[in-house]
SEZA-638041 format. One record per residue (C-alpha): residue in three letters; y, z, x. Coordinates in steps of 0.25 Angstrom, whole numbers, padded with zeros to 4 digits, always signed. Each point is the difference from the previous one (the first is absolute). Layout:
BEGIN
ALAYZX
...
***
This chain:
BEGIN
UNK+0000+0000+0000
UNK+0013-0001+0004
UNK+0016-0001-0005
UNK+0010-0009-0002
UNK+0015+0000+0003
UNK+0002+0005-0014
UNK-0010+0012+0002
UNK-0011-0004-0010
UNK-0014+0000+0004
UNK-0007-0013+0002
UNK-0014-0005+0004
UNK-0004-0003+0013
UNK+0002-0013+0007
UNK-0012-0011+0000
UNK+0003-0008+0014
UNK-0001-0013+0000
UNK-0007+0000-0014
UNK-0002-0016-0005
UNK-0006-0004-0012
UNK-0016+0000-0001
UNK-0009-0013-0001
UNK-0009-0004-0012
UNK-0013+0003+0000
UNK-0009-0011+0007
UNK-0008-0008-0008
UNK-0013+0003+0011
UNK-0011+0010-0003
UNK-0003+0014+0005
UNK-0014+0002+0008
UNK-0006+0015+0002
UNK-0014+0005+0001
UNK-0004+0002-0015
UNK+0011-0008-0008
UNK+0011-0012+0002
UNK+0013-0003-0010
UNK+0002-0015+0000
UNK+0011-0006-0008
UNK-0006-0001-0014
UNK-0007-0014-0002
UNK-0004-0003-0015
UNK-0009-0013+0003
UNK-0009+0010+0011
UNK+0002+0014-0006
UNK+0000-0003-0014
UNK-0015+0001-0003
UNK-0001+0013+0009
UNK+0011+0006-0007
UNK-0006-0004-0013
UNK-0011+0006+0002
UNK+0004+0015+0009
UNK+0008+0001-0013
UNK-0007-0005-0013
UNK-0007+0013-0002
UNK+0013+0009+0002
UNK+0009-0001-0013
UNK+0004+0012+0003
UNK+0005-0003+0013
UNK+0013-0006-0007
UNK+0006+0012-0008
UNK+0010+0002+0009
UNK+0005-0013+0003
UNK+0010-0008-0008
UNK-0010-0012-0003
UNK-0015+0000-0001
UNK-0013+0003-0003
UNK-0003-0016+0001
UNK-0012+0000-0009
UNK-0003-0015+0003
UNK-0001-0008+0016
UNK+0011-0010-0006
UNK+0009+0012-0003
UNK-0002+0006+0015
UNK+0001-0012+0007
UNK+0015-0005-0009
UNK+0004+0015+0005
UNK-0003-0003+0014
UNK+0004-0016+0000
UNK+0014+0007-0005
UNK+0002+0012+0011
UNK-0006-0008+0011
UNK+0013-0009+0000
UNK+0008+0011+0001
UNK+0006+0005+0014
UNK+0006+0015-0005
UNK-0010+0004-0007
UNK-0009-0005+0011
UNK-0013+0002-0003
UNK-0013+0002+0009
UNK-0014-0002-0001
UNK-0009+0014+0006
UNK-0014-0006+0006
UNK-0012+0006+0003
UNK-0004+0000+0014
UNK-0014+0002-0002
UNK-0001-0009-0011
UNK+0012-0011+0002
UNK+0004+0002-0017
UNK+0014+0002-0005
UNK-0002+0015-0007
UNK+0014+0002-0002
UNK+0015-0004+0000
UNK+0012+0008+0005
UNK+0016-0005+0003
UNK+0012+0002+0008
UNK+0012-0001-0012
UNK+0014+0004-0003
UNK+0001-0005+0018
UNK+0015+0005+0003
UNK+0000-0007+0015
UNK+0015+0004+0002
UNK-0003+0014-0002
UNK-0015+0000+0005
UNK-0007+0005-0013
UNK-0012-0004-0005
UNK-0009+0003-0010
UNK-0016+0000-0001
UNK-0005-0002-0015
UNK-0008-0008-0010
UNK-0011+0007+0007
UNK-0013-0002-0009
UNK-0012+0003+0006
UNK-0015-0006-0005
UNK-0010+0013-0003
UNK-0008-0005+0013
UNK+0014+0001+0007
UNK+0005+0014-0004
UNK-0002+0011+0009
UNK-0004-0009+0011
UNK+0002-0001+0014
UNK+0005-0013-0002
UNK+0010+0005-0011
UNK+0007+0008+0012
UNK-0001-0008+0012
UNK+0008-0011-0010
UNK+0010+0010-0004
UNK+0001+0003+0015
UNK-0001-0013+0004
UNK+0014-0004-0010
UNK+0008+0012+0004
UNK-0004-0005+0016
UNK+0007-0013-0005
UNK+0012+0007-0006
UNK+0003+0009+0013
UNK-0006-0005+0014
UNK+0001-0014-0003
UNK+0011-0003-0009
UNK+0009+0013+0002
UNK+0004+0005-0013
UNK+0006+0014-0003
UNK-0004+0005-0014
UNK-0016-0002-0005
UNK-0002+0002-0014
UNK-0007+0002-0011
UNK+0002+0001-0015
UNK-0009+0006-0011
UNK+0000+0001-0015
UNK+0001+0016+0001
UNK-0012+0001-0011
UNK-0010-0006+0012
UNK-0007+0009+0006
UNK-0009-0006+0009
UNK+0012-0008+0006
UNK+0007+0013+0002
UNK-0011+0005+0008
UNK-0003-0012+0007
UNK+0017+0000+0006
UNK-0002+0013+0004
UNK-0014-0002+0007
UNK+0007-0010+0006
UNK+0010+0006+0006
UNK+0012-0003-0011
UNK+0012+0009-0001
UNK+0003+0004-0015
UNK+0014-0003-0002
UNK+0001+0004-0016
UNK-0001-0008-0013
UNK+0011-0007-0006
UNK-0002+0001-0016
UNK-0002-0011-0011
UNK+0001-0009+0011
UNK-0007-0013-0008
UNK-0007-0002-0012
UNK-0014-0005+0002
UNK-0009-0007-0008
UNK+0010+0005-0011
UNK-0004+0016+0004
UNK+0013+0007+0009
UNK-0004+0001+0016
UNK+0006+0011+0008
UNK+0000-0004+0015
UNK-0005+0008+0010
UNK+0005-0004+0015
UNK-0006+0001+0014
UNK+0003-0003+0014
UNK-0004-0001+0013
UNK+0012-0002+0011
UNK+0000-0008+0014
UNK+0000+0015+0007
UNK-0010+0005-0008
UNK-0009-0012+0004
UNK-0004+0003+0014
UNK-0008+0013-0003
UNK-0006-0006-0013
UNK-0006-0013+0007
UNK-0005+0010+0010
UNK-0007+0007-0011
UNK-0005-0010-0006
UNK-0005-0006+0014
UNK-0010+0011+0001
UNK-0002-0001-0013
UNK-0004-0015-0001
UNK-0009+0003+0014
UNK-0018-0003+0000
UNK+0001+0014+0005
UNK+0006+0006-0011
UNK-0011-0004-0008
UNK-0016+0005-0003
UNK-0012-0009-0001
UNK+0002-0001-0014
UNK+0013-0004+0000
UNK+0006+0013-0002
UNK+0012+0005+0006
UNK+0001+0013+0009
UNK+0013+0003-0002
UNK+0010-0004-0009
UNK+0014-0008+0000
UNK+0007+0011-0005
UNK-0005+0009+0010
UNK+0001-0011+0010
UNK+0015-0001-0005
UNK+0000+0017+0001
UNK-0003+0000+0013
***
């Protein structure tokens, strides 16, 4: 913090700040999961079928359940055009299907804030290595490769899961801004999230050990967990 000449508190300066670039349209390789930029012609099927069992999957979003492939495959041919939203593909590693879909939206580049969301995980999906190494693997794009200040994330504030899954994660609860939309014709109150370039260092950490064979039994199990990965 510091002061001005007129003696009011102001922010700390940002030194040679210049605005951020868009996201690449180039995909996201780890050990369990990659995030490419969503293809409908060679996700579409995959997609369809990570999520043909899973209307329930759709609550909280603003569109779905799609209850027919056509449906789907309309939804995707429309968002996949779009640059902010801009919408991801998550693929299984072990299997090379698309199980999911997640985007960077509301991409401020002048003042480095960018948001993760439309995240809709297939049942095979959730609660998965994958899941979190492509979390990982978009906030790693966000921070180390792109240079953004402010992460965040956005919730209806009735989901529980997704407020769970922020703060495993490593989201900052910021608070919830109040009939913030109508949804599906019911009022959303929004909670919000965030993650901030400083915060970043320690959490990659955390999550590197997290994300390591070692970590890991056998079976499949992990020895320890990212939040106590994250506490220590």
């Amino acid at each position: 913090m510091g002061r001005n000449e007129f003696d009011q508190e102001i922010g700390p300066e940002v030194p040679n700040w210049t605005a951020r670039p868009h996201p690449p349209r180039t995909a996201m390789s780890g050990r369990h999961a990659a995030v490419e930029p969503l293809d409908p012609a060679r996700h579409g099927a995959d997609l369809w079928a990570a999520f043909a069992d899973d209307a329930r999957g759709w609550t909280y979003f603003p569109y779905g359940p799609f209850t027919e492939e056509q449906g789907l495959r309309a939804w995707l041919d429309t968002v996949a055009a779009r640059d902010d939203p801009f919408f991801h593909a998550v693929i299984d590693q072990a299997t090379g299907k698309a199980l999911g879909v997640a985007a960077y939206l509301r991409i401020d580049k002048g003042n480095g804030v960018i948001e993760v969301g439309h995240i809709h995980f297939g049942p095979a999906l959730k609660r998965t290595l994958a899941a979190s190494e492509a979390m990982y693997l978009m906030m790693a794009r966000a921070f180390d490769e792109l240079g953004y200040r402010r992460y965040e994330w956005k919730l209806n504030n009735l989901n529980a899961p997704s407020h769970a899954a922020a703060l495993r994660l490593g989201f900052r609860f910021e608070g919830v801004f109040r009939q913030a939309q109508v949804v599906k014709g019911r009022n959303r109150d929004t909670a919000w999230y965030s993650i901030l370039d400083s915060e970043w260092p320690a959490l990659k950490a955390a999550f590197r050990r997290w994300l390591d064979p070692a970590n890991f039994d056998a079976g499949g199990r992990q020895r320890q967990s990212l939040a106590a990965m994250r506490g220590a």
